[in-house]
C-alpha positions in Angstrom: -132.0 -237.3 -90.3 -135.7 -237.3 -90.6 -135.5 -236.1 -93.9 -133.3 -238.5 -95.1 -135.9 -241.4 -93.8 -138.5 -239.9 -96.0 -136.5 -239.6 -98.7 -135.5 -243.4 -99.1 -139.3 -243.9 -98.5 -140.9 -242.1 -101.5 -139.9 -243.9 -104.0 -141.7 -240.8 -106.6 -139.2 -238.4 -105.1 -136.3 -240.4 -105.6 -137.4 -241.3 -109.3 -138.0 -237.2 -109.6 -134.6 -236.3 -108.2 -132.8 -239.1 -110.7 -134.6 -237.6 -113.4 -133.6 -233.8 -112.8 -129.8 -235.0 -112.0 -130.4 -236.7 -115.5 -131.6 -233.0 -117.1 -128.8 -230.9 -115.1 -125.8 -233.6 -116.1 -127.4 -233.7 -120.0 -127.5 -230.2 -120.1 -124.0 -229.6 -119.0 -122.7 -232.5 -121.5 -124.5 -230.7 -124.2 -123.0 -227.6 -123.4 -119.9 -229.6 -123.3 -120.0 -231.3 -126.5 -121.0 -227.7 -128.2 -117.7 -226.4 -127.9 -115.7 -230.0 -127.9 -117.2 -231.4 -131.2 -115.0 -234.7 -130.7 -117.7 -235.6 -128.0 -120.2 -237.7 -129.2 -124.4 -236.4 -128.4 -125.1 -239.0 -126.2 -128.1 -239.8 -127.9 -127.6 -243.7 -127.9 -127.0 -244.3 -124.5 -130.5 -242.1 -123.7 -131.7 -245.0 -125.7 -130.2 -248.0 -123.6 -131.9 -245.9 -120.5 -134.9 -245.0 -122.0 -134.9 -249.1 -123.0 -134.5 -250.0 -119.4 -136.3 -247.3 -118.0 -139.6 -248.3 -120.5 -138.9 -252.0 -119.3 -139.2 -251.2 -115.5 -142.3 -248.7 -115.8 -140.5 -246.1 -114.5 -142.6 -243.2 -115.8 -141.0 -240.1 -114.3 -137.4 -241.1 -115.7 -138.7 -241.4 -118.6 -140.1 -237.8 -118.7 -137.0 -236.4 -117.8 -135.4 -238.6 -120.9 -138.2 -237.2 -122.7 -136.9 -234.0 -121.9 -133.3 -234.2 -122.6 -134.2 -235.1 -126.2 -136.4 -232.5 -126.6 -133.5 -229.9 -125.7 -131.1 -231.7 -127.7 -133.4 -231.2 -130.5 -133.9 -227.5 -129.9 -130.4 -226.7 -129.1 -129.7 -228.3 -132.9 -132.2 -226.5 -134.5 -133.9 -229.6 -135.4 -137.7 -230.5 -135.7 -138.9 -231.3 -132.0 -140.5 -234.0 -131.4 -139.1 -236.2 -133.8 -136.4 -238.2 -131.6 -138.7 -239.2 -128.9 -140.9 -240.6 -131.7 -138.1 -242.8 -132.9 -137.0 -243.9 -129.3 -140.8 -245.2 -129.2 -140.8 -246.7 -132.5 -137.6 -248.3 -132.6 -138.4 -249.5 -128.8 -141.8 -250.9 -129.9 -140.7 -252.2 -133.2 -137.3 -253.8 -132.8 -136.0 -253.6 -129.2 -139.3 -256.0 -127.9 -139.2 -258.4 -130.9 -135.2 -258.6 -130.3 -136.0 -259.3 -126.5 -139.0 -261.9 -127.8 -136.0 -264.1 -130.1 -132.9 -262.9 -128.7 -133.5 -263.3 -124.6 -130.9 -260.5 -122.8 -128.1 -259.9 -124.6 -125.5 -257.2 -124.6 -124.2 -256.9 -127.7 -127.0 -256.1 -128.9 -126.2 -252.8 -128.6 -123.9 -252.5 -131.0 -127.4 -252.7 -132.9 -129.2 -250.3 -131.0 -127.3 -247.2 -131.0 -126.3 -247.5 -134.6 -130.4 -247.8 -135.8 -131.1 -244.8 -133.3 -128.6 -242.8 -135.5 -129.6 -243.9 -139.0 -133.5 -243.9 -138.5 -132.6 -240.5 -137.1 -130.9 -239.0 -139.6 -133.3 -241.2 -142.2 -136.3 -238.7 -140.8 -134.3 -235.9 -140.6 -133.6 -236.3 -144.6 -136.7 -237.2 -145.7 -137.8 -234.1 -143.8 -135.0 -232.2 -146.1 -136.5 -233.6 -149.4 -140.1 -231.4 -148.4 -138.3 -228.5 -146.8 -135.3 -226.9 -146.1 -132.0 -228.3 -146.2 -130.1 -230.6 -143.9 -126.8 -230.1 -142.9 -125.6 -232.8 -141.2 -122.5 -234.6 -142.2 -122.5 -238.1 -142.1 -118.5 -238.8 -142.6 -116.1 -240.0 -140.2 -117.1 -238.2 -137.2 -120.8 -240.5 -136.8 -119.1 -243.4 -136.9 -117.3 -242.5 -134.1 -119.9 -241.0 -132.4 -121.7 -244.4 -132.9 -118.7 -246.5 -131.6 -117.9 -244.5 -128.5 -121.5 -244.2 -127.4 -121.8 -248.5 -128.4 -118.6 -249.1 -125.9 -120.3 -246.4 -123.4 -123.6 -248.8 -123.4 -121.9 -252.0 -123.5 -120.2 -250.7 -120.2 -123.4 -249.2 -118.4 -124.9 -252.6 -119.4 -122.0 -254.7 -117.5 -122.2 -252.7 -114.5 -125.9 -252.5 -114.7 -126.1 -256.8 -114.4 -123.2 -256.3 -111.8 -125.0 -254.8 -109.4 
């Protein structure tokens, strides 16, 4: 029981332990959504956390986000690095001015996940135009992926101001 004491105590432990249940859960769904293709990346709703985890300062959750989008980068054989750049940029860029107009609000991401995707993809092609080739389609299956991961954050939103 002791243990248990310390553990709601340290506040750095429990953001550690979030953040590795965060890596081991990603992995898995990655693993997942190699062999089911119908399952969308979960890139944008890594977005919506990393939003609210930049927001609240928590450092080591955003690490382990860090992470995850590192290994999704690898495990696509695409240029690492990249996607935690645009999870900044877009944060920095639109994200806070949004928040400076717009107050709280959650339909918002609707345009969130959406401009993840395309400023994405945008880098990944100009990338293309000075290299090698990029394969991703851009058809039927993104938009999908773009409306089941917008319903996923408007959801995690909800029960986020529930609680």
């Amino acid at each position: 029981m002791q243990a248990f004491s310390n553990l709601r105590r340290n506040s750095t432990l429990k953001e550690t332990l979030k953040a590795s249940v965060l890596l081991v859960c990603f992995y898995f769904y990655t693993c997942l959504s190699d062999i089911y293709l119908f399952l969308p990346p979960m890139i944008g709703l890594l977005f919506i956390l990393y939003v609210r985890a930049s927001k609240e300062n928590r450092w080591i959750f955003t690490f382990g986000i860090v992470i995850c989008l590192l290994f999704f980068e690898f495990d696509h054989d695409k240029y690492a690095g990249i996607l935690p750049i645009v999870f900044v940029a877009i944060n920095w860029l639109v994200i806070k001015k949004f928040r400076l107009l717009f107050e709280e609000n959650i339909f918002f991401v609707f345009i969130y996940v959406p401009l993840i995707y395309f400023v994405y993809f945008f880098i990944l092609y100009l990338f293309g135009l000075f290299g090698e080739v990029l394969d991703s389609d851009l058809g039927s299956i993104f938009i999908s992926y773009v409306f089941y991961e917008s319903c996923l954050g408007i959801v995690y939103e909800k029960i986020k101001h529930q609680i």
